[in-house]
N, C-alpha and C positions, 0 to 999 in steps of 0.2 A: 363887560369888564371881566376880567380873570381873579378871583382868589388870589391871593397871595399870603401864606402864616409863614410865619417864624419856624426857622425849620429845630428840631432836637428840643422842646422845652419838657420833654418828658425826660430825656437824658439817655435816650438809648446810644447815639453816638458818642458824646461826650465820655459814658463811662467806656466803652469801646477805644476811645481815641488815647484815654487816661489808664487803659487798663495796657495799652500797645504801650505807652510811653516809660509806667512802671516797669515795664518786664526789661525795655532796655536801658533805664536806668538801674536796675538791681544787675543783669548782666556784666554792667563795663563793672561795676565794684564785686561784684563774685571774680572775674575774669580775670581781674588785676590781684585779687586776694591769693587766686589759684596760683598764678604764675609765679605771686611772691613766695609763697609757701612753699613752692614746688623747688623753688631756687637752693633751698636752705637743705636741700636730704642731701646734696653733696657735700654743702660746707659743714652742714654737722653730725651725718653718717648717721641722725635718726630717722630711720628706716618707719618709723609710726607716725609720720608724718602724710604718708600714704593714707591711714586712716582719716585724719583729718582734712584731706583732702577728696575722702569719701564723703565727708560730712558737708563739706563744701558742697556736693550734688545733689545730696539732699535737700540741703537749701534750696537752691535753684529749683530745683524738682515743686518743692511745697511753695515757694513761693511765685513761681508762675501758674501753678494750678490755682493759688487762692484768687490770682489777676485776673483768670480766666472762666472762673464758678460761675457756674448758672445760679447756685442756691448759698445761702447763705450759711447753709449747712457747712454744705461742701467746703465753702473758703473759709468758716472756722477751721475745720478738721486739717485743711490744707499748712495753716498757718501753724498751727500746734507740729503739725510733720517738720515744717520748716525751723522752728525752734528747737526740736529734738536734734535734726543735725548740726545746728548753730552749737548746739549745749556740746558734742560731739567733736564739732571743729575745737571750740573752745577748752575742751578738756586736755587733747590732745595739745594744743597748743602753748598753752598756760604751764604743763608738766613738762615742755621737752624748755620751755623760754626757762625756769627757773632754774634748768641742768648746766644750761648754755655760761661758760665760765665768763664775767665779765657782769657787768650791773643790771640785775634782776630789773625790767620793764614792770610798771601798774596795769591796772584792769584798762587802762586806758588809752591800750597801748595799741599802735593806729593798724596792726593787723587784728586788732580783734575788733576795733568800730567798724572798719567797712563793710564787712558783712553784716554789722546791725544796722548802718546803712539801708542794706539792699531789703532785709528783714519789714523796716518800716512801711514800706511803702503798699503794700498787701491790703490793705483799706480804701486806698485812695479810688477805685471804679463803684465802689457800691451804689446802689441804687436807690438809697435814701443815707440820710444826715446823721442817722440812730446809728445802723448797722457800720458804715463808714469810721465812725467814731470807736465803735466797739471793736471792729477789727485792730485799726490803729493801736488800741488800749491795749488788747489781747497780746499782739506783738511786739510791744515796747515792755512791757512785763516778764512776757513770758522769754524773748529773744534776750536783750541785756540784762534782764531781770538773768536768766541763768548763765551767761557769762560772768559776772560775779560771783554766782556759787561755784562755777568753775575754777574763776581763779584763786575763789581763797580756799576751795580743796585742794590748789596744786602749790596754797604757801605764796602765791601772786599778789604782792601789796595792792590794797582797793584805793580806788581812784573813782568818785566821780564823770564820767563820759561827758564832759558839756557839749561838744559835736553832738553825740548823738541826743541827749536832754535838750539840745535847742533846735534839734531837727525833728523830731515828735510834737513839738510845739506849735513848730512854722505850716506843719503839715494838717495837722488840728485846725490852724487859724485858714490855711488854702482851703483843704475842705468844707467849712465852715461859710467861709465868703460863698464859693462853690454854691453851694446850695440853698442859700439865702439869696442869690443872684438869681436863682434858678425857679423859685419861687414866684419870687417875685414878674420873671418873665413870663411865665405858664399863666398867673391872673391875671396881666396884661394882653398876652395872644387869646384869651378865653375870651374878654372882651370884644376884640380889633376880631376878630374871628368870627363872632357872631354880628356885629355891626357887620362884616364883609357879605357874608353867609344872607342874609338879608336883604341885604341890598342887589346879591348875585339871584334872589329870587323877583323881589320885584321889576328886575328887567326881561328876565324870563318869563313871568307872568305878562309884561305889557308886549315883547315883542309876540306869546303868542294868541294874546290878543288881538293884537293887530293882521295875524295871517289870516286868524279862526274871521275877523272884519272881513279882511281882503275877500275872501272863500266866499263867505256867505253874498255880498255882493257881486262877484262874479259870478256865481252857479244859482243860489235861491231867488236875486232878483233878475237875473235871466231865463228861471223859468217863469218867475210870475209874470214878464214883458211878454213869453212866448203865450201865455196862457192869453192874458189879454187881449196878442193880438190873431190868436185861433177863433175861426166862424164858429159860430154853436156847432154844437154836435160832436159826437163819439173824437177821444183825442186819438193821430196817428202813433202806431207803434213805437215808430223810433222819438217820439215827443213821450211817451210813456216810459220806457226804457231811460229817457235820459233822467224824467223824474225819479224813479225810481232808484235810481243810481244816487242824484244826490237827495235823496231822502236816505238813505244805507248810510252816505256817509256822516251827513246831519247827524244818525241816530250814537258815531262813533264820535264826533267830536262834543256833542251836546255835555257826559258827562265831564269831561274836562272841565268846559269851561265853569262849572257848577260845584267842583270844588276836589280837595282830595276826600269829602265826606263819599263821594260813591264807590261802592264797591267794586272792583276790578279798574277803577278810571283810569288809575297812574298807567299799568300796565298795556291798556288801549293806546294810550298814545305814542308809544314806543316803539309803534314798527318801522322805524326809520332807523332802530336799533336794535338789533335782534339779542345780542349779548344781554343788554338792559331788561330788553323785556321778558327774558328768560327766567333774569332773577327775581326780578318785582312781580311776577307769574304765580311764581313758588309759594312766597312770602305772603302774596294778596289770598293766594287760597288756604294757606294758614291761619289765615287772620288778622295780617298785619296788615293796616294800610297807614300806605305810603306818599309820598310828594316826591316825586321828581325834577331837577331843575336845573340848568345849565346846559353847555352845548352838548347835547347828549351823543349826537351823532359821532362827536368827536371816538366817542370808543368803537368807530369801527376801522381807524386808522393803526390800532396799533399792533402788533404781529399775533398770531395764531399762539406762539405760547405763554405771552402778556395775557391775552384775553381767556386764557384757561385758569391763570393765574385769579387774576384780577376775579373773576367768575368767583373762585374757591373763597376769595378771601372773602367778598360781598355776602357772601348766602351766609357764612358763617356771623360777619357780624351782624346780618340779621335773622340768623338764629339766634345771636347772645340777646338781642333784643325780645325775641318770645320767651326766651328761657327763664333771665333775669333784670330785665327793667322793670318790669312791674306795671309797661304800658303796653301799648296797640297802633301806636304811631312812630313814627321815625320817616326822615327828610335822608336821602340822595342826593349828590350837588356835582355835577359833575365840570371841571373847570382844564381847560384844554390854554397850556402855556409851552409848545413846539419848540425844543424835541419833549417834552414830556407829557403825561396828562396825570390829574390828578381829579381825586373821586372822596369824596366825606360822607359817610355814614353816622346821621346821627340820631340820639334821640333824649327826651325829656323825661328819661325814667330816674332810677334808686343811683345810677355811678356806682362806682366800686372802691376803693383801694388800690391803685395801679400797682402797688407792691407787694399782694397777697396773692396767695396762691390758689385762689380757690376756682371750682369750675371754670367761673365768669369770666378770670384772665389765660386758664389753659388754654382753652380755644384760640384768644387775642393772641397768644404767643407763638402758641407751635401751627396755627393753621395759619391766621392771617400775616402774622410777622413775616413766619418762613415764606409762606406765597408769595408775597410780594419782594420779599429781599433777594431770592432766589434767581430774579427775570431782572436783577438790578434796579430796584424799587426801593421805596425807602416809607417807614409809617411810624406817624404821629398818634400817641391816641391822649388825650386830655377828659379827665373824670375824675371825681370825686365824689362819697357818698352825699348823696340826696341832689345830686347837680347837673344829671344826666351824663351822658357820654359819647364824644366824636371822634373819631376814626378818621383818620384825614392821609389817606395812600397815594402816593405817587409813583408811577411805572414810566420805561420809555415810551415812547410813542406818540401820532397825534400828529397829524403830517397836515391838519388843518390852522 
């Protein structure tokens, strides 16, 4: 059988897919903001409308970079930029509306919501339900929070914004679903994932059973019929040679079947895969032993810069496994679904915090992520303190 998980329950794509959708959702409402503003330096010859249409960039500016942040650093700091030019638009804008002869507009007046509009949304890709929530916060405060001071330094009647107070709310309540949905799917594939994971070993385990059967009756009880039926006396050369031969290989397959408790087994069995046995090589002389399982051979179908990849990410995550699990074991799984193949690295150690920054996920991010997303790969990892941790990569390739 093949593996098959649920693909994104960590949420790499999703904020990806959510962080693309923000950027051109704040665009069409910057875009339409600009054009409208832009409309009005003819009809009312204020020339400092320019400015405010400076500050319009600004926005854009901070508020794609917070969509965009790798740290959480970054997309507060980003968002704070972005309300500085919102405060900027709205200054300017608020003083030229009150000069404008005819009925002074409120705070609530629909060129200055769109852009708090596009302001809100700056939260919505985070990669937890805390940070999501606090961005949001951030930017509904600090964005129409100072259009207000704007407009009552510019003498701007206050108005209530309900558009934009029931769009902070709606986006609260999607986030919220979001991530409780998300949740909830991640202890579900941890489940179906390990019951899979499981099951893709006990058939590996019997089909090679069954060969190591086949083997041993073909070659060991064909020497013993030849023995039997040899006269006394000195055995010929090439009846020596042939024992000898399958005594050598006896001596490679024997550990296997005897468990992953021997020392270099996994790696023995692998030269039907040279990639495979490269890495579990490494890792066995370090000290980690390993189990390998699945159609392993499958990774010799897929291109020269996949398998470089693929290579980098593997020894890394089983480096994170000597570094910081806290054990000396870890399972390999390798599951071949054409065009693609996929490979799970896991183990029974401490998990981590997929959302902290520390050693343990540097590596998961900038070696393994990048490796594999680079060769059009895509990775899963599922962990939590004290719950172990799996790696679950897919690359193209796999012409089996």
């Amino acid at each position: 059988m093949t593996l098959q998980i649920a693909a994104d329950v960590d949420g790499v794509a999703t904020s990806r897919a959510l962080a693309r959708g923000g950027t051109w959702f704040a665009s069409v409402f910057l875009g339409a903001t600009f054009l409208i503003a832009a409309l009005f330096i003819p009809v009312t010859g204020h020339l400092e409308i320019l400015l405010s249409l400076a500050g319009l960039v600004v926005v854009a500016a901070g508020v794609i970079a917070a969509l965009r942040a790798r740290s959480f650093v970054w997309a507060v700091g980003a968002t704070l930029v972005a309300c500085a030019g919102l405060y900027l638009y709205a200054a300017v804008t608020t003083a030229v509306s009150v000069t404008v002869p005819g009925s002074t507009p409120s705070s609530d007046y629909v060129l200055l919501s769109m852009p708090e509009f596009a302001v809100l949304v700056v939260g919505i890709p985070a990669r937890s339900l805390g940070k999501a929530i606090t961005l949001g916060s951030l930017a509904f405060v600090a964005g129409p929070g100072l259009v207000q001071v704007a407009a009552w330094q510019s003498g701007m009647p206050l108005a209530i914004d309900v558009p934009v107070v029931t769009s902070f709310v709606a986006l609260g309540l999607f986030v919220s679903a979001l991530w409780l949905g998300r949740r909830d799917a991640a202890r579900g594939t941890a489940v179906m994932s390990t019951a899979a994971l499981a099951e893709e070993r006990d058939v590996a385990i019997a089909r090679f059973a069954d060969t190591a059967s086949a083997w041993v009756q073909e070659n060991v009880l064909a020497d013993l019929r030849a023995l039997a039926q040899s006269a006394p006396g000195p055995l010929r050369d090439d009846q020596l040679q042939a024992i000898d031969r399958d005594l050598a290989n006896l001596a490679d397959i024997g550990p296997v079947l005897s468990g992953p408790g021997s020392a270099g087994a996994a790696a023995r069995s692998l030269s039907k895969a040279p990639l495979l046995m490269t890495v579990v090589r490494d890792a066995e002389q370090k000290g980690l032993q390993l189990r390998v399982t699945g159609d392993v051979e499958a990774v010799n179908g897929v291109s020269a810069s996949v398998a470089r990849s693929l290579e980098r990410a593997m020894t890394e995550c089983l480096e994170n496994v000597l570094r910081h699990s806290g054990v000396r074991e870890a399972d390999i799984a390798v599951m071949s679904s054409p065009p693609e193949l996929s490979v799970m690295v896991s183990d029974a150690g401490t998990g981590f915090d997929v959302d902290a920054t520390g050693d343990d996920t540097v590596g998961l991010r900038m070696i393994v992520v990048d490796s594999i997303v680079e060769v059009g790969g895509s990775v899963q990892i599922w962990t939590r303190p004290g719950a172990g941790t799996a790696v679950f990569m897919t690359v193209p390739g796999g012409d089996r």
